[in-house]
C-alpha positions as CSV (number, residue, x, y, z in Angstrom):
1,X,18.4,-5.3,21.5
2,X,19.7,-5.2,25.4
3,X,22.1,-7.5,24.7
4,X,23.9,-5.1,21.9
5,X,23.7,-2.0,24.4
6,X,26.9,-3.6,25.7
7,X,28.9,-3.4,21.9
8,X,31.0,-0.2,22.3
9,X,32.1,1.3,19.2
10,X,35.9,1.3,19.3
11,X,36.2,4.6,17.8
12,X,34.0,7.2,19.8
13,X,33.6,4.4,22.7
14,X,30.1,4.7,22.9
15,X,27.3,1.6,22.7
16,X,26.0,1.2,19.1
17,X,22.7,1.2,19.9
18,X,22.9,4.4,21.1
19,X,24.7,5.6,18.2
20,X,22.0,4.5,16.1
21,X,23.6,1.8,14.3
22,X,21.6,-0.8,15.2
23,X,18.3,-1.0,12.7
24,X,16.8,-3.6,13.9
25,X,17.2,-7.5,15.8
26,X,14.7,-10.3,15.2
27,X,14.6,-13.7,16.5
28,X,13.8,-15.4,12.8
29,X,13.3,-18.7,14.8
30,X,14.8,-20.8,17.4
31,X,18.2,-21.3,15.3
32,X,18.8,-17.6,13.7
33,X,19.1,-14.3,15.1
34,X,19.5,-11.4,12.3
35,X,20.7,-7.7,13.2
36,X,20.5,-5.1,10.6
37,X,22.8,-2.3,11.6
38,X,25.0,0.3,9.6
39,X,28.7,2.1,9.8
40,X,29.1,5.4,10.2
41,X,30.9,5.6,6.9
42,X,30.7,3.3,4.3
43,X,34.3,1.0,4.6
44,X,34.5,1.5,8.2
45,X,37.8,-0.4,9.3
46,X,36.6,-1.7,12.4
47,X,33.3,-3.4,11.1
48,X,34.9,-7.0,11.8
49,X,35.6,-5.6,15.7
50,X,31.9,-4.2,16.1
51,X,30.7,-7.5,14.2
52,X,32.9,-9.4,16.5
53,X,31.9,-8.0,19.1
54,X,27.9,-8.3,18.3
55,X,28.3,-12.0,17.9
56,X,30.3,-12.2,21.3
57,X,27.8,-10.7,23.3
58,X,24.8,-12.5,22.1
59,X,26.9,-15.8,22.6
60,X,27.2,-15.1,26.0
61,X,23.7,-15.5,26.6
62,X,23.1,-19.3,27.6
63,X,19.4,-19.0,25.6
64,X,21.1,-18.1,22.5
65,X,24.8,-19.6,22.4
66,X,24.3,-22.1,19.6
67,X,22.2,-19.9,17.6
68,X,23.8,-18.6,14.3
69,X,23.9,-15.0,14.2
70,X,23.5,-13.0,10.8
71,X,24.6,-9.6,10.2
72,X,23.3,-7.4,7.5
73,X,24.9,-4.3,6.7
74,X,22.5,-1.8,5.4
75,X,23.6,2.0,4.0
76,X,19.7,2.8,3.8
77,X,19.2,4.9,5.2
78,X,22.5,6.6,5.5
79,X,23.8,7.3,8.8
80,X,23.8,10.6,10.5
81,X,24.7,12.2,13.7
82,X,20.9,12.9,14.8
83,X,20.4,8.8,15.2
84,X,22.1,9.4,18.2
85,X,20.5,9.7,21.0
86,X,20.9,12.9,23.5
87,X,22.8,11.2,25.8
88,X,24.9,9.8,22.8
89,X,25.8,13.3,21.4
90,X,26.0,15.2,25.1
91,X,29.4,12.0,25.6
92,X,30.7,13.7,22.5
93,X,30.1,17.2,22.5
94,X,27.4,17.7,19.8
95,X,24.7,19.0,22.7
């Protein structure tokens, strides 16, 4: 999950994590790394530049450069602007 504190969403240029995007991240095994994350709308547009972005970042890591990275995208639960965090929604005017 450190690693992705580093993906900034293009649009509000803030880190997905602390958006609320990101669900979850497991280490399934020694090959596969799975994060379950969201959009904040459903057809996002830049979904291939966060996911890009996402698999960038964790390839960077020499511990985990050849693993294979998966991607869910998950609309359960919905987004919402109170999966931010404070510091998240202080940046863009909503505290």
């Amino acid at each position: 999950m450190q690693k992705l504190d580093s993906v900034i969403d293009p649009e509000l240029n803030l880190p997905i994590t602390e958006m609320g995007l990101v669900y979850g991240a497991e280490h399934i095994d020694e090959e596969n790394i799975k994060i379950t994350m969201t959009l904040t709308t459903i057809g996002c547009p830049l979904y291939d530049v966060i996911k890009d972005n996402i698999i960038e970042v964790l390839k960077e890591d020499k511990k985990i450069k050849n693993v294979e990275v998966e991607i869910e995208l998950t609309f359960d639960p919905p987004w919402n602007p109170e999966m931010m965090t404070d510091s998240a929604k202080m940046e863009i005017g909503f505290l």
